[in-house]
FIMAR-607257 format. One line per field, with one value per residue: residue in one letter; x, y, z of N, C-alpha, C in turn. Coordinates in nm, 3 decimals. Last residue first. Example, Ala and Ser with C-alpha at 12.3 -4.5 7.8 and 13.67 -1.06 7.14 Angstrom:
2
r <- c(s|a) $
nX <- c(1.285|1.319) $
nY <- c(-0.225|-0.569) $
nZ <- c(0.708|0.780) $
caX <- c(1.367|1.230) $
caY <- c(-0.106|-0.450) $
caZ <- c(0.714|0.780) $
cX <- c(1.290|1.320) $
cY <- c(0.003|-0.330) $
cZ <- c(0.787|0.780) $
This chain:
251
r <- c(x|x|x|x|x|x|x|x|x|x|x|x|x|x|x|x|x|x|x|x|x|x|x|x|x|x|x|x|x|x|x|x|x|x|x|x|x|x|x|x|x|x|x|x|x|x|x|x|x|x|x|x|x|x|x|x|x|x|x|x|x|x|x|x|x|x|x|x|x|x|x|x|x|x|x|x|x|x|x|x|x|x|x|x|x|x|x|x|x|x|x|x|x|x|x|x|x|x|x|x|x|x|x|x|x|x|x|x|x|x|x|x|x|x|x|x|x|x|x|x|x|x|x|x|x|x|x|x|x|x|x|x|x|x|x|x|x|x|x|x|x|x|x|x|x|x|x|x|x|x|x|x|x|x|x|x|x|x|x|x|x|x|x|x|x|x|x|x|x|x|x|x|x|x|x|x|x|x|x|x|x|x|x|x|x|x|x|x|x|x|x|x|x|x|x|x|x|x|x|x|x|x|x|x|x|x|x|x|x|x|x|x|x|x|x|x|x|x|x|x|x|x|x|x|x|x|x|x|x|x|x|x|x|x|x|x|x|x|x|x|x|x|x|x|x|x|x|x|x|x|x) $
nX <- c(-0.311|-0.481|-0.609|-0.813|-0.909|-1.106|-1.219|-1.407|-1.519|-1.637|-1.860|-2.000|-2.080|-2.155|-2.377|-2.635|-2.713|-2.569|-2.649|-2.828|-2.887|-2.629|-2.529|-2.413|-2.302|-2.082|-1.836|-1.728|-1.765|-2.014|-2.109|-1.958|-2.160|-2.420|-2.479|-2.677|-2.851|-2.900|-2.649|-2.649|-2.863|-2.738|-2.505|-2.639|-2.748|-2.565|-2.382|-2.480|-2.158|-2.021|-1.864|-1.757|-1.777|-1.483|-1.265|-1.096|-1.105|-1.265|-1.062|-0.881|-1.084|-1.104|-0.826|-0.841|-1.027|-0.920|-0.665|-0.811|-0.970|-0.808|-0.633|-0.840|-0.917|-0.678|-0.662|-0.843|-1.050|-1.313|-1.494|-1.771|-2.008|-2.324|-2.580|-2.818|-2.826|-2.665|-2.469|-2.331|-2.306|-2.056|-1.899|-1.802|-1.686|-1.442|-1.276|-1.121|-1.232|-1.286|-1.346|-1.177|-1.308|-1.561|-1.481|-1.325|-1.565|-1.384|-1.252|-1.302|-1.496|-1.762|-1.926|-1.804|-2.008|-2.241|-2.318|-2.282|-2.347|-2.471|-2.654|-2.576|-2.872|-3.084|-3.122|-3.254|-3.061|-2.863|-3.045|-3.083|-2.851|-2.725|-3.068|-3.151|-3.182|-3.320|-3.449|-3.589|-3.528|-3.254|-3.346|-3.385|-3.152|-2.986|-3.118|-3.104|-2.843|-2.813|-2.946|-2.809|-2.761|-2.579|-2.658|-2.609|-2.351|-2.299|-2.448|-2.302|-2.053|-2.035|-2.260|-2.074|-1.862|-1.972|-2.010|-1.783|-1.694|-1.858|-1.799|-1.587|-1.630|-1.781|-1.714|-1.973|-2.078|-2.311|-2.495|-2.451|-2.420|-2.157|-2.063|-2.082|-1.932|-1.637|-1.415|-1.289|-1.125|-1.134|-0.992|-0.633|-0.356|-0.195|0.045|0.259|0.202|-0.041|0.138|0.240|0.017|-0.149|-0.018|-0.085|-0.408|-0.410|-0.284|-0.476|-0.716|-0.595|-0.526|-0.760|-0.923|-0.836|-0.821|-1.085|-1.139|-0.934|-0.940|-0.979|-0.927|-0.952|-0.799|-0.509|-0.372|-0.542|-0.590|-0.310|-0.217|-0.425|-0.317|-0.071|-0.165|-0.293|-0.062|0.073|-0.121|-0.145|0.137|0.124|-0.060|-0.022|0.324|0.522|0.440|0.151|0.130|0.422|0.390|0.477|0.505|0.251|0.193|0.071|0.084) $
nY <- c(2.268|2.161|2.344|2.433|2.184|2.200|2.397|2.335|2.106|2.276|2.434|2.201|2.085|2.119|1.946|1.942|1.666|1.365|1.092|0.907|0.876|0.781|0.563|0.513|0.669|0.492|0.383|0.167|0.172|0.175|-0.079|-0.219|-0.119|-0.218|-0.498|-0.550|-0.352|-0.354|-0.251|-0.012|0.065|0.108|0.244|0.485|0.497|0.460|0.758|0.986|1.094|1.257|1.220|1.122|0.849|0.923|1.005|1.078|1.282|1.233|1.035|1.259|1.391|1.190|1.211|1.450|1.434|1.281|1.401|1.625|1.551|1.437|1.614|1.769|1.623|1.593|1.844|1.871|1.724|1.802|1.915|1.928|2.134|2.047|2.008|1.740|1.508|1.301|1.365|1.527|1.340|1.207|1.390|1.473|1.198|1.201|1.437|1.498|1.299|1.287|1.187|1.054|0.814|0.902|0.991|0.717|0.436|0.129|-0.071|-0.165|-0.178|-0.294|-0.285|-0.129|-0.119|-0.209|-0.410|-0.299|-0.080|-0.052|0.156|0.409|0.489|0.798|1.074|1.255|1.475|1.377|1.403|1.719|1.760|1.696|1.615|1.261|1.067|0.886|0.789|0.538|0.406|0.288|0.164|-0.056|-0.157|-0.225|-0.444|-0.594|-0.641|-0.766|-0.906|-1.130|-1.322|-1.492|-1.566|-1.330|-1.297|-1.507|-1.386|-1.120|-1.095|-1.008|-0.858|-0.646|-0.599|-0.435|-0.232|-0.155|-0.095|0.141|0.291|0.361|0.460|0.677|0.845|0.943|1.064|1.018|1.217|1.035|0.845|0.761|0.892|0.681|0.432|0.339|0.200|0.332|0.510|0.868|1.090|1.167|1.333|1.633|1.599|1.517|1.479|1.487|1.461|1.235|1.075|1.142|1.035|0.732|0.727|0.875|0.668|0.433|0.486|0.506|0.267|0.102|0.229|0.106|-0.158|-0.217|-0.179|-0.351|-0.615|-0.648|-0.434|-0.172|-0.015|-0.038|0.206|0.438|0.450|0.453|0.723|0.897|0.875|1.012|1.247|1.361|1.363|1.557|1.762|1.823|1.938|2.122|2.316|2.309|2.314|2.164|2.129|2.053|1.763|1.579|1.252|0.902|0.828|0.756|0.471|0.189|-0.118) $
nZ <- c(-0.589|-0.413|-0.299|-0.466|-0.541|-0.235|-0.240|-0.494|-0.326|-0.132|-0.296|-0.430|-0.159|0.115|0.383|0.484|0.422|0.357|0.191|0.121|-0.150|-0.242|-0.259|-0.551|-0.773|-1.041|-1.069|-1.038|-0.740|-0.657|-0.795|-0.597|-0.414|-0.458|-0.530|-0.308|-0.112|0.159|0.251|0.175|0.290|0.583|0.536|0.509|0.761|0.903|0.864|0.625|0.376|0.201|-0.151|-0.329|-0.633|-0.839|-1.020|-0.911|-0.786|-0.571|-0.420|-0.330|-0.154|0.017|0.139|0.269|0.455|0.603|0.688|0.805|1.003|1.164|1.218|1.410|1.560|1.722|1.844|1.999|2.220|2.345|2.674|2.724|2.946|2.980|3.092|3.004|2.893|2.846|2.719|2.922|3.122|2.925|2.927|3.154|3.244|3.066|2.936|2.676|2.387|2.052|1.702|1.510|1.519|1.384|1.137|1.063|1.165|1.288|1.303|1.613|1.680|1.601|1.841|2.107|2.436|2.622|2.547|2.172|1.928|1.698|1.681|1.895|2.120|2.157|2.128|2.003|2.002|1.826|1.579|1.593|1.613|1.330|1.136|0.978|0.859|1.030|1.218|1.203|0.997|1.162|1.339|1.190|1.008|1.265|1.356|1.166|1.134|1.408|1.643|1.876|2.006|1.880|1.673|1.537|1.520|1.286|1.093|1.083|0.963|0.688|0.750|0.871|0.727|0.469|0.569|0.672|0.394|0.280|0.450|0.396|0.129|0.165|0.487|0.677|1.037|1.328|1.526|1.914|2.053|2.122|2.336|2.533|2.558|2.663|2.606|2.392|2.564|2.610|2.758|2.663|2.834|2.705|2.491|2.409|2.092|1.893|1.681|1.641|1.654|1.433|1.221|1.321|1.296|1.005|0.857|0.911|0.792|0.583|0.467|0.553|0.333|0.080|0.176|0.158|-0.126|-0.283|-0.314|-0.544|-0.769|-0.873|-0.776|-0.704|-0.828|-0.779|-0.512|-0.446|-0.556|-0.408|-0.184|-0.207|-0.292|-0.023|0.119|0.006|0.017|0.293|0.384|0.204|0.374|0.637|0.669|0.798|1.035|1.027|1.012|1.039|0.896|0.864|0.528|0.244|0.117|-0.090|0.000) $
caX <- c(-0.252|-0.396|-0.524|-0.687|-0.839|-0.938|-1.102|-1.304|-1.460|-1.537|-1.744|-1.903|-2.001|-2.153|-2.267|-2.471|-2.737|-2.596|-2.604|-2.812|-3.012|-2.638|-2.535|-2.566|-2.282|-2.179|-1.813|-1.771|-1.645|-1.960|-2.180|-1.927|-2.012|-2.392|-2.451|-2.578|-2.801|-2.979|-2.679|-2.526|-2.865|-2.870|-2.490|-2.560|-2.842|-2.631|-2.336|-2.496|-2.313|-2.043|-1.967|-1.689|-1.876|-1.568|-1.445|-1.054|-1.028|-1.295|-1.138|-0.842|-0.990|-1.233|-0.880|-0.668|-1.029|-1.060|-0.679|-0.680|-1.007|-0.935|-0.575|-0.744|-1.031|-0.818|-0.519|-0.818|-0.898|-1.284|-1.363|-1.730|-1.875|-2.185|-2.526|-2.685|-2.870|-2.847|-2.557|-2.407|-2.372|-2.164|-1.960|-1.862|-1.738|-1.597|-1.336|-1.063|-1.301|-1.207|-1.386|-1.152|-1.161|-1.568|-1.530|-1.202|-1.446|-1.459|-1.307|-1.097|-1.452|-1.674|-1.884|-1.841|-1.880|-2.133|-2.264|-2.306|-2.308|-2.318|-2.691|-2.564|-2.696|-3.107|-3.092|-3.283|-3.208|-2.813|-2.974|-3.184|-2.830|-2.669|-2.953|-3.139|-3.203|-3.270|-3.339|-3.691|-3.654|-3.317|-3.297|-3.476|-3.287|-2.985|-3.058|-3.235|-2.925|-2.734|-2.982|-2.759|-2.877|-2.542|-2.682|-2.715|-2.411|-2.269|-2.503|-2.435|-2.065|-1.962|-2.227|-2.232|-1.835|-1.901|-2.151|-1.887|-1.598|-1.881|-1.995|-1.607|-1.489|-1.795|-1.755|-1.857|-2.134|-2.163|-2.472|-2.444|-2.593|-2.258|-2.083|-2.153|-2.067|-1.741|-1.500|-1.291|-1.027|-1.142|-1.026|-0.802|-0.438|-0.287|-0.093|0.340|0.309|-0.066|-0.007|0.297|0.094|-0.190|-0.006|0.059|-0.321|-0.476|-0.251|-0.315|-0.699|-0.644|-0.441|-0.663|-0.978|-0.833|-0.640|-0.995|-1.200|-0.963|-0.880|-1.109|-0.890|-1.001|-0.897|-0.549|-0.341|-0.487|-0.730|-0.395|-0.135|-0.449|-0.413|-0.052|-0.103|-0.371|-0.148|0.130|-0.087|-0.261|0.037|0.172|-0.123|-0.129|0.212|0.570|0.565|0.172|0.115|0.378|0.451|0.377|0.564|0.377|0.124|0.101|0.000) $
caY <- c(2.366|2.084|2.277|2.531|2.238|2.110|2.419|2.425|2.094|2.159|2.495|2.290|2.026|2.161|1.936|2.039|1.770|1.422|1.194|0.877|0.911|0.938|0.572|0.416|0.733|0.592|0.612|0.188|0.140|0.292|0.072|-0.241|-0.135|-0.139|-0.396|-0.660|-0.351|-0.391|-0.438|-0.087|0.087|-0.012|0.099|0.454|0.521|0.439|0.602|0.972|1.017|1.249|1.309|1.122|0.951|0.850|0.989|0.937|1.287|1.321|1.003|1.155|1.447|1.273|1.086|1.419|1.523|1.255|1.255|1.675|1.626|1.347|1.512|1.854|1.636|1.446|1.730|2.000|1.674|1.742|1.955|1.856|2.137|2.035|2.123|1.816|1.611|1.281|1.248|1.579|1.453|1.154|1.346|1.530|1.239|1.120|1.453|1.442|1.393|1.188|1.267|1.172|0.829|0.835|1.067|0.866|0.563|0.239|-0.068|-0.140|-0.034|-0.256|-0.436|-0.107|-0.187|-0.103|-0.427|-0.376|-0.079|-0.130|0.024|0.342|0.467|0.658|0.977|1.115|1.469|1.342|1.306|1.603|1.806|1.652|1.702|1.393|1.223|0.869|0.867|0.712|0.425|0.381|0.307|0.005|-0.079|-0.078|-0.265|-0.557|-0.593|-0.616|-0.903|-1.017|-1.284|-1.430|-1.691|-1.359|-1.195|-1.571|-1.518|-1.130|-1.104|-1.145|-0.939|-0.662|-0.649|-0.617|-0.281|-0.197|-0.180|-0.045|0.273|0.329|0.362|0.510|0.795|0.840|1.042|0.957|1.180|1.156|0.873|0.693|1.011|0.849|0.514|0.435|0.119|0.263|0.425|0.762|0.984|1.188|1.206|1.577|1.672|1.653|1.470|1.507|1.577|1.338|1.035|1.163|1.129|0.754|0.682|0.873|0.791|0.390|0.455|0.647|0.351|0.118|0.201|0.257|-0.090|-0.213|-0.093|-0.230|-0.578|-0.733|-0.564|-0.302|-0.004|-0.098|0.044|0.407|0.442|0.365|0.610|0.896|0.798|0.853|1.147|1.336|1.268|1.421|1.726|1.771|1.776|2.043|2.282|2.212|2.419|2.232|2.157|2.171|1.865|1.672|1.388|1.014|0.858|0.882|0.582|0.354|0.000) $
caZ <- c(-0.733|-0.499|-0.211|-0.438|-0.619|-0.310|-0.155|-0.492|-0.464|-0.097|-0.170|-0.490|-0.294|0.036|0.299|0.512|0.393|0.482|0.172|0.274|-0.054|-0.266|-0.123|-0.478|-0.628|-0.943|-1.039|-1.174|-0.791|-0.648|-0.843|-0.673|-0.371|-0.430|-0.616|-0.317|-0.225|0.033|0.312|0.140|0.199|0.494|0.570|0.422|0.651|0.921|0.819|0.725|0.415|0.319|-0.053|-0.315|-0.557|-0.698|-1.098|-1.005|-0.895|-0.673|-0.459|-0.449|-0.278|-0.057|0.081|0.133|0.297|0.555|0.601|0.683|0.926|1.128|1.235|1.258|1.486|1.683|1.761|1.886|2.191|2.255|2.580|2.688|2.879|3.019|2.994|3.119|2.834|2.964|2.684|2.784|3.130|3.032|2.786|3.102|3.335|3.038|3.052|2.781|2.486|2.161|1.844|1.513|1.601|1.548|1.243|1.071|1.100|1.330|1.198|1.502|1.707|1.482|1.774|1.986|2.346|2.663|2.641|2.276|2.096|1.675|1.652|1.715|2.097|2.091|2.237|2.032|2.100|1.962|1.581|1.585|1.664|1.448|1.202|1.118|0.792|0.883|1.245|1.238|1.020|1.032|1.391|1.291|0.963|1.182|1.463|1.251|1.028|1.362|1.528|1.889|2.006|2.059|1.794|1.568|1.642|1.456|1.175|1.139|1.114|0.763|0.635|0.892|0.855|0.472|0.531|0.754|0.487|0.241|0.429|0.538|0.141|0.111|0.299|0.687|0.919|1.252|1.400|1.812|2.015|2.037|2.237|2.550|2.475|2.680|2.666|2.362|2.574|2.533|2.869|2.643|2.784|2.804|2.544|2.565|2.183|2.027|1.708|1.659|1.765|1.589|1.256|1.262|1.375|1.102|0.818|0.912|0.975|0.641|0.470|0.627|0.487|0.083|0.146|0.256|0.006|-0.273|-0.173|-0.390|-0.690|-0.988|-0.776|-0.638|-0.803|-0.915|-0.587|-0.399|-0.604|-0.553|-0.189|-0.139|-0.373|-0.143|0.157|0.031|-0.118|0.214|0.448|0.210|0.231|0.590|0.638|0.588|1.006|1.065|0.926|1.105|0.911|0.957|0.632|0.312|0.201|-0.078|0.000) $
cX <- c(-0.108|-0.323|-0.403|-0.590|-0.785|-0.886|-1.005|-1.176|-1.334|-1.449|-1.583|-1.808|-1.925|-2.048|-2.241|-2.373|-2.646|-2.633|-2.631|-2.708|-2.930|-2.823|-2.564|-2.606|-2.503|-2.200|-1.943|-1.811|-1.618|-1.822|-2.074|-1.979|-1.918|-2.253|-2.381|-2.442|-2.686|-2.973|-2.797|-2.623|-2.744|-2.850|-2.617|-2.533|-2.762|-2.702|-2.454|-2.443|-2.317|-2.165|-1.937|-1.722|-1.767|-1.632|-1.484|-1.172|-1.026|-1.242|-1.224|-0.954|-0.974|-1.177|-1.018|-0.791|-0.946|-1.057|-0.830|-0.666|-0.923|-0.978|-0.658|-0.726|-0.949|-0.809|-0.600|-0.734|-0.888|-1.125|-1.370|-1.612|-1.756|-2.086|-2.362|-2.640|-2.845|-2.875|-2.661|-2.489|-2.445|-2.294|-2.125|-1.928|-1.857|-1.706|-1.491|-1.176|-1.172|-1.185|-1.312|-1.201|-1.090|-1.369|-1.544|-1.335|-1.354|-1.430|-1.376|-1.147|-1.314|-1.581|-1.791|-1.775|-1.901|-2.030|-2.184|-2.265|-2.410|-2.277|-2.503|-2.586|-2.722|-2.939|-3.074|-3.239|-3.263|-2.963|-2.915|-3.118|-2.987|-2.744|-2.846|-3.032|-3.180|-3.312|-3.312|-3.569|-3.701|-3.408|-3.298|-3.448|-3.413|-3.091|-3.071|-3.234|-3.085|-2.815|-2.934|-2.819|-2.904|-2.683|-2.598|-2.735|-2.533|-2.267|-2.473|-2.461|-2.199|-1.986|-2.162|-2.256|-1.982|-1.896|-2.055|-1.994|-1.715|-1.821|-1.966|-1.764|-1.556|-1.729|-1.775|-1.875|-1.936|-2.187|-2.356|-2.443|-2.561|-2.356|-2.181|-2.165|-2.106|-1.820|-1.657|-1.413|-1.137|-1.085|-1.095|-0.843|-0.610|-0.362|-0.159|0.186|0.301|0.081|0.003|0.211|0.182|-0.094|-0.063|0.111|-0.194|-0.400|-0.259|-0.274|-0.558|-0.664|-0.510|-0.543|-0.862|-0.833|-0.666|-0.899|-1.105|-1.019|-0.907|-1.020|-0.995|-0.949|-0.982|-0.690|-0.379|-0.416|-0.663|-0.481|-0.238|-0.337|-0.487|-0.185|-0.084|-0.302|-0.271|0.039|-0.021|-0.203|-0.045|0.171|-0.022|-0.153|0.096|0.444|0.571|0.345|0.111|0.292|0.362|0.454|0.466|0.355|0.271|0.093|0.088) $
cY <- c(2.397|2.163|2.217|2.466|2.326|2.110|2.305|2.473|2.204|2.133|2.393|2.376|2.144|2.158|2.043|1.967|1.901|1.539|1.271|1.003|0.930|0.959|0.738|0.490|0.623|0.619|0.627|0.369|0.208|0.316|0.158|-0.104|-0.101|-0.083|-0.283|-0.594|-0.457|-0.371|-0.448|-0.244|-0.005|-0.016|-0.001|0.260|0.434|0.388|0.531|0.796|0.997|1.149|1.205|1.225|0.981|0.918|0.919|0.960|1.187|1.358|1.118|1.070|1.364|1.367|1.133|1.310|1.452|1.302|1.205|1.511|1.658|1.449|1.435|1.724|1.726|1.507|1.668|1.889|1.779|1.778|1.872|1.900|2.072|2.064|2.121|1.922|1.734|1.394|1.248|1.501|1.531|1.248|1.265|1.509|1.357|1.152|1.335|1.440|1.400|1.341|1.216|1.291|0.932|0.824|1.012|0.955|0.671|0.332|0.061|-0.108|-0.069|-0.170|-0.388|-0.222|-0.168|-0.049|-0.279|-0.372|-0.191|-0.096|-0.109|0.188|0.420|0.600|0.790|1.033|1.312|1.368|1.252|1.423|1.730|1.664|1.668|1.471|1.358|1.067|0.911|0.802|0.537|0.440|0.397|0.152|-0.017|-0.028|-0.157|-0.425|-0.508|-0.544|-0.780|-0.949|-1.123|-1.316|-1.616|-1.500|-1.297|-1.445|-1.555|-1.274|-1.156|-1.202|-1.062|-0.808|-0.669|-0.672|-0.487|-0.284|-0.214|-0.148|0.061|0.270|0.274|0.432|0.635|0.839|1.007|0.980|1.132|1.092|1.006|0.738|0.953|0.876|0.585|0.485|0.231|0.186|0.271|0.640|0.849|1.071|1.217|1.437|1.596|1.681|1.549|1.455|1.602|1.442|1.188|1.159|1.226|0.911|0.749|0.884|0.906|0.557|0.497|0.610|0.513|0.184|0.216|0.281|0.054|-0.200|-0.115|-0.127|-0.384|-0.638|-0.543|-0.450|-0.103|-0.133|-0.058|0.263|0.424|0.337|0.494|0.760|0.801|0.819|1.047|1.238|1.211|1.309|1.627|1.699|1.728|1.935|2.134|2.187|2.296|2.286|2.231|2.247|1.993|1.772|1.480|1.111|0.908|0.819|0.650|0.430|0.124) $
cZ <- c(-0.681|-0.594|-0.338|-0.390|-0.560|-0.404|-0.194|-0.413|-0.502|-0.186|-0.177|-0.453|-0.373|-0.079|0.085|0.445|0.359|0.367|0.300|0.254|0.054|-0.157|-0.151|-0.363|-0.569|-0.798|-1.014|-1.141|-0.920|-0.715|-0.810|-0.804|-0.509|-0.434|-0.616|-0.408|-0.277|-0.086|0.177|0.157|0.130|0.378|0.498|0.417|0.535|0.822|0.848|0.739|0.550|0.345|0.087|-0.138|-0.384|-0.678|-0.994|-1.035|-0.998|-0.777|-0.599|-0.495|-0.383|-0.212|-0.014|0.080|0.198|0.457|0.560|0.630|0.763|0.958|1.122|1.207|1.383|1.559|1.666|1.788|2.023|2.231|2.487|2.548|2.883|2.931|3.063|2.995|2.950|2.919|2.744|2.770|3.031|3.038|2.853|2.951|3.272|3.092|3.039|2.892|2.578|2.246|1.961|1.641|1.606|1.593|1.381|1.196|1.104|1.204|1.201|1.381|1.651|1.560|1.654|1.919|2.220|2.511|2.669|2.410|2.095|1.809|1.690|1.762|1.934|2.053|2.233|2.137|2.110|2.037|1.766|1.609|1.751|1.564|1.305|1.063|0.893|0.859|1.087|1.287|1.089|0.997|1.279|1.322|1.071|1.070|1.338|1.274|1.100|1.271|1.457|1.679|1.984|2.069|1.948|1.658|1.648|1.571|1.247|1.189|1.122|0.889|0.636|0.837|0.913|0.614|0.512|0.731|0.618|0.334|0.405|0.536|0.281|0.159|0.276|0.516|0.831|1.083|1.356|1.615|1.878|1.992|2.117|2.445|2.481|2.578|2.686|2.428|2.495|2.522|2.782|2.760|2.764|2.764|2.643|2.563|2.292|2.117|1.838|1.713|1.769|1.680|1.369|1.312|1.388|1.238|0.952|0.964|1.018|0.754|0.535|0.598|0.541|0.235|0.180|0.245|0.104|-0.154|-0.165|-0.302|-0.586|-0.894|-0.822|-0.674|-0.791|-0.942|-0.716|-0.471|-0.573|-0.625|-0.319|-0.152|-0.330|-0.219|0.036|0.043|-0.076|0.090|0.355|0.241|0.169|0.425|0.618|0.570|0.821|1.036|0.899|0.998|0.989|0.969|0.741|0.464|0.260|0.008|0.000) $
């Protein structure tokens, strides 16, 4: 797999970070694209990217209190590209018949929650109150598989994510490192994807997932440049804004 070094993206400026990262994942979507192994090369070179350049990020910062075992923030909108739509929608797929003799019905979960979440606001999305379908026991059945936005939030104070979640008015720091970190390999990757002819938008994951599980097609649609997972599209999202900040990025 193709992928730059973990660099500081703040050392040679962000516009630099971006363009490294963009080409390590424009070499990927150009190698790789026409193999089984595709989604998951694209997946784990941005978990990879992710990971790698967090560690520098956050050198000498204070420890988050995320460790993985806590659902608080679960109830909030996750929203996730393809790449992450399909790698789940497979781990649904492979997994379900032996959740389901732990009595555990995934497909179930998520067309249920679909049903009357589908389309929220963040903000509609956390009033619910309702965890992601993928908490068990406390526990996220995909959490090494998780996306860039769920490893991109990360709190130092549980105590106050807690609070939010009941609906408390608490002030719940979030880790600044995370979410640049989350933010500059989400894009580089949305980039290269918009270059090769990928649908290349935001989707709510959820939404996106069903839609993946009822579609056998689906995956493979997105491969060939259409966009299957375009209903589950989040709203706020603005294409031609985005489009244009990555051509400036890339020039």
């Amino acid at each position: 797999m193709t992928d730059p070094s973990p660099t500081d993206p703040t050392s040679d400026g962000p516009s630099s970070f971006f363009k490294a990262m963009a080409h390590a994942f424009d070499a990927t979507i150009r190698e790789r694209r026409k193999r089984p192994e595709f989604i998951g090369a694209l997946c784990l070179q941005a978990f990879d990217s992710f990971e790698g350049n967090l560690v520098i990020q956050t050198e000498g910062a204070p420890a988050i209190a995320c460790a993985g075992d806590c659902p608080a923030c679960c109830v909030l909108r996750v929203v996730a590209t393809a790449p992450e739509v399909f790698l789940i929608a497979r781990f649904v797929n492979a997994n379900q018949r032996a959740l389901a003799q732990r009595g555990v019905d995934l497909p179930g979960r998520i067309a249920a929650i679909n049903a009357f979440a589908n389309g929220c606001s963040e903000s509609a999305r956390m009033a619910l109150r309702q965890p992601c379908p993928y908490i068990e026991a406390g526990l996220c059945l995909l959490y090494r598989l998780r996306p860039l936005a769920c490893r991109g939030h990360a709190s130092y104070d549980k105590n106050a994510c807690l609070a939010a979640t009941n609906g408390y008015d608490a002030d719940t720091a979030v880790s600044t490192p995370h979410l640049m970190v989350r933010s500059m390999v989400q894009n580089a990757m949305m980039s290269s994807m918009r270059s090769a002819g990928l649908a290349w938008r935001l989707y709510e994951l959820n939404g996106a997932v069903a839609i993946a599980l009822d579609d056998a097609d689906a995956e493979q649609r997105w491969i060939d440049g259409e966009d299957p997972l375009l209903p589950a599209a989040i709203a706020d999202f603005d294409a031609a804004e985005i489009a244009a900040t990555f051509d400036t990025l890339r020039s």
